[in-house]
C-alpha positions as CSV (number, residue, x, y, z in Angstrom):
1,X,-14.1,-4.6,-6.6
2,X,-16.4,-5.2,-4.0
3,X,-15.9,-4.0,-0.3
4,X,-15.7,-6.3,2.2
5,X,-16.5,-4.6,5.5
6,X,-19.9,-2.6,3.7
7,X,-20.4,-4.8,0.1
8,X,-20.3,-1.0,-1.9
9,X,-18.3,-1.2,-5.2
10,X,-14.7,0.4,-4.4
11,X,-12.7,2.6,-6.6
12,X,-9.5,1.5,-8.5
13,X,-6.8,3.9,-7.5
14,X,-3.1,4.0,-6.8
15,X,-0.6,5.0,-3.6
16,X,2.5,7.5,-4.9
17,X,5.7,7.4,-3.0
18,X,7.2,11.0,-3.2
19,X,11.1,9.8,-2.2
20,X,11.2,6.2,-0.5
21,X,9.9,2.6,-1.2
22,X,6.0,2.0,0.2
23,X,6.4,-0.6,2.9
24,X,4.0,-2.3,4.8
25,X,5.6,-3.1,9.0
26,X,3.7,-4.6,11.0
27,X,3.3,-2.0,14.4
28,X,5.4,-3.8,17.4
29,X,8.8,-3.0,14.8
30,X,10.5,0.3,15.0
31,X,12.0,2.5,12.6
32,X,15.8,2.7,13.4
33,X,17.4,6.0,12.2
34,X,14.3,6.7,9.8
35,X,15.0,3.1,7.9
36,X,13.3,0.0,7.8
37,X,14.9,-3.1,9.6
38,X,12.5,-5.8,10.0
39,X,12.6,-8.8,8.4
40,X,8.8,-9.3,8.2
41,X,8.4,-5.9,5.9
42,X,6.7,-5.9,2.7
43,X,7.4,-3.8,0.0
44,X,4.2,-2.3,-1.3
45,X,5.5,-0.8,-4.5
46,X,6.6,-1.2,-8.0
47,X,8.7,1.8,-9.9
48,X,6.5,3.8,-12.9
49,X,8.2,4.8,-16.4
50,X,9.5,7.8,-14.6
51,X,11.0,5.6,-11.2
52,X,7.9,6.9,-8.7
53,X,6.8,4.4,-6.6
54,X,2.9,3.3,-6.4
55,X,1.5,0.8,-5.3
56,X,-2.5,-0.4,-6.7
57,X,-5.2,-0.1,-4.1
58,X,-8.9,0.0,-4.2
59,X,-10.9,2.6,-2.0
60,X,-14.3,3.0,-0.1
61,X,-16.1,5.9,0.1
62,X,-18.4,4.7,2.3
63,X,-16.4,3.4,4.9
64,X,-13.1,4.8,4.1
65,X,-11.4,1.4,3.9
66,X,-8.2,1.0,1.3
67,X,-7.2,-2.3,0.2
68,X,-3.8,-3.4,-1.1
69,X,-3.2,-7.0,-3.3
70,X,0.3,-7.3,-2.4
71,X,0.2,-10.3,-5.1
72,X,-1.1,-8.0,-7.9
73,X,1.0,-5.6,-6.5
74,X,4.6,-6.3,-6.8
């Protein structure tokens, strides 16, 4: 994949969840009592063989830039 911000070729990697679902909030919602409650949240993940969370993601190492397609995601 292609980087948008510098046009480098990005590497095809994964996010882990250790314990809780990968969610995406966006920053003007809170966290009440460590959970999330807004309705706008996205969950980021889908469960491996072995029920850890990841969700796929493409990174820059030039300009340290991760991108996440929710759609190829879920």
């Amino acid at each position: 994949m292609e980087c948008p911000y510098c046009k480098n070729e990005m590497i095809k990697g994964y996010l882990y969840g250790e314990r809780y679902a990968l969610k995406w909030m966006s920053a003007d919602k809170g966290l009440i009592a460590g959970t999330f409650v807004s309705r706008d949240s996205i969950k980021l993940e889908s469960n491996t063989f072995w029920g850890r969370q990841r969700a796929k993601a493409f990174r820059c190492t030039s300009c340290n830039k991760l991108i996440i397609d929710i759609n190829d995601t879920l």
